[in-house]
Phi, psi and omega in degrees: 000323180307306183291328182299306168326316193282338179283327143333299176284312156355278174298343168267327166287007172274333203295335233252001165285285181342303124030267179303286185331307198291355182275321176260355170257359145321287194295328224253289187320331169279356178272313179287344171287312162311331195269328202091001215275051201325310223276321181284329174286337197285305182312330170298319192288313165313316189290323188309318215279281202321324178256218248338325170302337185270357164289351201076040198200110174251127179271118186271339157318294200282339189266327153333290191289351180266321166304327188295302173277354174291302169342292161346288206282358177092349194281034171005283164259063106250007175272346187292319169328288166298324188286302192297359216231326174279305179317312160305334184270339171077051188292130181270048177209145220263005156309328225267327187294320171295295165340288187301330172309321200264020196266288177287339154334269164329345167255356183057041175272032177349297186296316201287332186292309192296282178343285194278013060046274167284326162293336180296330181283331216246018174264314195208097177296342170276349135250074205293322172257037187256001209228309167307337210246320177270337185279317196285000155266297158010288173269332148341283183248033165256340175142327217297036191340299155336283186305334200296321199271315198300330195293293178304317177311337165280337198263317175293352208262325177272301181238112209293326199260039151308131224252291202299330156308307196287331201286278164306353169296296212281315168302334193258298150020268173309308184293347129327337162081017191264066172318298169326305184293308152348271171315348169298279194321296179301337293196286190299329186301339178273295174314358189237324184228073201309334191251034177287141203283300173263010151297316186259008126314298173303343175262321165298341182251355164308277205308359191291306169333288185310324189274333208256351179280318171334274186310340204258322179308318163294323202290321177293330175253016180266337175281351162278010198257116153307343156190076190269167202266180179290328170301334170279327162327286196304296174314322184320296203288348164271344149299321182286308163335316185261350142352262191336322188297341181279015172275344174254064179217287208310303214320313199281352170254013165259331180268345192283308217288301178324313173309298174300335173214064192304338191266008175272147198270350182281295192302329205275334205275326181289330174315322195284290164353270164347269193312333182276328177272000165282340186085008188269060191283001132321272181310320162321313170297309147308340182277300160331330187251349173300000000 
């Protein structure tokens, strides 16, 4: 009987270490969380849940927050797990929904990020624009463009001067090939931020595209005619002329853009163009020599 008492107290001062121990690596994870130190709080936070576990007792805190920072930290699948096991357990807070979204992102789970997205939004409506603001990088950067602009248009609609919503509208626009609208977003992304970099790219090389499919289209069918007259010439070349004035919409964002990154080669090919097709063949030559 003695012993069986002693064996008793035993398992119970291990539970009750155990405990402790889990207690102080709970706290040593929230310090290192405080620090940014994402990757040491995730592992930490694991081990805590993991000696809580020899209680028979899962902490949905710790198992939330090791995902949450496994997240952080960029390790995607080691964040899915612990986020599904809070998930499943019904962790009540509308990170755990953001997190697990940006989890299967990261694994290139679309469909389960989008899924846990849209429950997340529609659980928890005061943050509705923070759950519009993860689906339109979502669909942003799995490709899903259509859906991309309606998610930010929702998300630009509660905050009009986000630089970076409009940023993306406007990219996902463009891969979409809805150039006008396109050029609105970046337009606005310069009225809110004039020296934004890749904004007044993207518009020197929209409008550069747009004038040069123009031009290269005239160009092919007046070299398709089998045998044209001078009337045709003439009409030709005044088309490509009045073409041409649309290389001076692109220039002046082509040229700011040229200032900021003189060795990019996309800008310098379109500058070279531009100018040769403006008649400015100084400059053209310069571009030629980059």
């Amino acid at each position: 009987m003695k012993r069986l008492i002693m064996i008793g107290s035993i398992l119970t001062s291990c539970c009750w270490l155990n405990a402790q121990q889990a207690d102080v690596l709970k706290s040593d994870a929230i310090i290192q969380e405080s620090k940014m130190q994402y990757l040491k709080a995730a592992v930490l936070y694991e081990k805590a849940n993991t000696g809580y576990g020899l209680e028979q007792k899962v902490d949905t805190f710790c198992l939330f927050k090791a995902g949450q920072n496994y997240c952080r930290a960029k390790q995607f699948d080691k964040a899915v797990l612990p986020l599904e096991k809070a998930y499943e357990m019904n962790y009540p807070e509308a990170d755990l929904f953001l997190s697990l979204a940006d989890a299967y992102g990261g694994i290139k789970k679309f469909d389960k990020a989008e899924f846990i997205l849209k429950e997340g939004k529609n659980r928890f409506e005061e943050k509705e624009e923070e759950f519009n603001k993860k689906m339109g990088y979502l669909f942003y950067n799995s490709g899903q463009y259509a859906k991309a602009v309606t998610a930010l248009e929702l998300a630009i609609a509660q905050s009009p001067q986000n630089v970076t919503f409009l940023y993306l509208h406007g990219s996902s626009l463009e891969r979409l090939k809805k150039y006008p609208e396109a050029i609105q977003s970046f337009e606005n992304v310069l009225l809110l931020k004039p020296n934004h970099k890749k904004a007044t790219k993207k518009l020197g090389v929209i409008y550069f595209r747009q004038t040069d499919y123009l031009y290269e289209k005239e160009t092919k069918r007046y070299e398709s005619m089998k045998s044209p007259t001078r009337v045709n010439y003439h009409n030709s070349t005044k088309k490509l002329e009045g073409i041409s004035k649309g290389y001076e919409k692109a220039l002046p964002y082509l040229e700011k853009s040229h200032e900021a990154s003189p060795k990019d080669k996309a800008i310098i090919s379109c500058l070279s163009i531009a100018y040769r097709r403006l008649k400015m063949t100084e400059k053209a030559d310069q571009m030629k020599a980059i």
